[in-house]
C-alpha positions in Angstrom: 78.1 9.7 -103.3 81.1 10.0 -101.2 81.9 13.0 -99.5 85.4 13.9 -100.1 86.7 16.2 -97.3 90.8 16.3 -97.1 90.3 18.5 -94.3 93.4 18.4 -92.2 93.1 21.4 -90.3 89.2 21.3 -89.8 88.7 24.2 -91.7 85.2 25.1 -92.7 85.1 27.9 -95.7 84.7 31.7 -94.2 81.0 32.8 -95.5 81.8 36.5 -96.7 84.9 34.9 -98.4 82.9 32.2 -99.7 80.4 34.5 -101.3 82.8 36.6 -102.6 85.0 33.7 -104.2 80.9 32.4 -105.5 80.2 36.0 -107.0 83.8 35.6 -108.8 82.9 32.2 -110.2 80.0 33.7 -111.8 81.8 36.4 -113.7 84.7 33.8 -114.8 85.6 33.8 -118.7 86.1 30.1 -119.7 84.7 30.1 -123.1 87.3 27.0 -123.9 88.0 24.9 -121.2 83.7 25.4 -119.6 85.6 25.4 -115.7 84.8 28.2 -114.2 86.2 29.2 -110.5 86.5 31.9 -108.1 88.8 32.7 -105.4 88.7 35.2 -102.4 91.3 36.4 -100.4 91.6 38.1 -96.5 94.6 40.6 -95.7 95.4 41.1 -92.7 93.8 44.3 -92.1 90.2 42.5 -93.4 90.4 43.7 -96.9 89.0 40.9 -99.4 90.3 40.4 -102.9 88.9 38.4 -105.2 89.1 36.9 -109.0 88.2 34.9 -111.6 89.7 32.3 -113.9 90.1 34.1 -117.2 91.0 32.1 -120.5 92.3 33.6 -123.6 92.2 32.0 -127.2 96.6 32.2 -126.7 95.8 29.7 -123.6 99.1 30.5 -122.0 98.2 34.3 -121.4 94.7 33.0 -119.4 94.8 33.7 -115.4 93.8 31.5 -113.2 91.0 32.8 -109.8 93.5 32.5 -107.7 96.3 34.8 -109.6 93.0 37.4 -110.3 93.0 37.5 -106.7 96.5 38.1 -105.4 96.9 40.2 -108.4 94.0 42.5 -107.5 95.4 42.3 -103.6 98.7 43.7 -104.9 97.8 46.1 -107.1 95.7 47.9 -104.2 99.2 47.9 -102.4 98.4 45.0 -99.9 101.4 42.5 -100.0 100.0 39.3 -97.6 97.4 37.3 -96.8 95.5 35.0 -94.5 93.2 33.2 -95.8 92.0 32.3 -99.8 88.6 30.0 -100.6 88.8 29.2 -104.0 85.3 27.7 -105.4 84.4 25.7 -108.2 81.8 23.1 -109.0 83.7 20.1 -109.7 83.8 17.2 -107.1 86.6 16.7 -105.4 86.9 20.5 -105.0 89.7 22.3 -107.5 92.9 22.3 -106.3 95.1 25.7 -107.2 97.5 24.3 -110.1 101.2 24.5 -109.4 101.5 28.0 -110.8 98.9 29.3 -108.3 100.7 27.6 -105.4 103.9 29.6 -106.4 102.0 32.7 -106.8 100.0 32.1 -103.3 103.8 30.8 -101.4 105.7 34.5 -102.9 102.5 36.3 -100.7 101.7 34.1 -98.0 103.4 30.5 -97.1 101.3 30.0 -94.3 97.8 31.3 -95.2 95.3 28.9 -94.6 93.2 27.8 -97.9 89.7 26.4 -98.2 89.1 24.4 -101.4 85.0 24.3 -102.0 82.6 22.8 -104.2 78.3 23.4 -104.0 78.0 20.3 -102.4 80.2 21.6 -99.6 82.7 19.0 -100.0 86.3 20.6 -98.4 90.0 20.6 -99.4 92.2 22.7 -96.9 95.3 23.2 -95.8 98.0 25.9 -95.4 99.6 27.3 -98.9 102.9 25.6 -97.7 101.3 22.8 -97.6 100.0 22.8 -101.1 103.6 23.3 -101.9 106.1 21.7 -99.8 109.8 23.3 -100.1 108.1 26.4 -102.2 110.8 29.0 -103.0 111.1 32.2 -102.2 113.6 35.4 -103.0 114.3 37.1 -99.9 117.3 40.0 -99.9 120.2 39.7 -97.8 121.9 42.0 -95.6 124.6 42.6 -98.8 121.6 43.8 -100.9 121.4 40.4 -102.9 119.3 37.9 -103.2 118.9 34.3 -102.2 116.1 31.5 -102.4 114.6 30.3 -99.3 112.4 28.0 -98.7 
């Protein structure tokens, strides 16, 4: 088999976020679909996040790992992060849909992710990368907002 490795940063997946984003895949909830992943997240401050796809018979209420995550990261009150490995065990390696990527550029447009698989096979890159001219609210000095990118 080919090894697929779109690697352009060299990055190699962080083993405690590895094993977190593994231990998330386990618990994932994808009675419909069968495709289970798991994602883990690094704050700055070395606090690790991490979540699980969850499906839902109304299929546009599921979450996907990578939302779990952030979602769990901001609910604790931390608003950025540095790194995300989201694991699954399809080959290439799962790709965060275009929903995650906007949920991962609001947090952190230049955290680096690791895309893995069992076999070890690598996607990487930074989130803005995943998402080229993402957009962003930022406020202005007159109290209003405007998109950035």
């Amino acid at each position: 088999m080919a090894r697929y490795d779109v690697n352009p940063l060299g990055l190699t997946p962080d083993p405690e976020l590895l094993a977190a984003a593994k231990a998330a895949f386990a618990q994932a909830y994808a009675p419909y679909s069968k495709f289970h992943v798991g994602a883990a997240l690094r704050t700055p401050d070395g606090q690790v996040f991490s979540g699980a796809n969850v499906e839902n018979a109304s299929y546009g209420l599921g979450r996907c790992a990578e939302q779990s995550a952030v979602q769990a990261m901001a609910t604790a009150g931390a608003r950025t992060f540095t790194d995300i490995v989201v694991y699954a065990d399809s080959s290439p390696p799962a790709s965060p849909c275009g929903a995650c990527r906007q949920v991962l550029y609001e947090f952190a447009p230049d955290a680096r992710v690791v895309c893995v698989n069992a076999e070890g096979e690598v996607l990487s890159g930074l989130v803005r990368d995943f998402l080229p001219h993402g957009f962003r609210l930022e406020e202005r000095e007159d109290g209003h907002a405007v998109g950035t990118e």
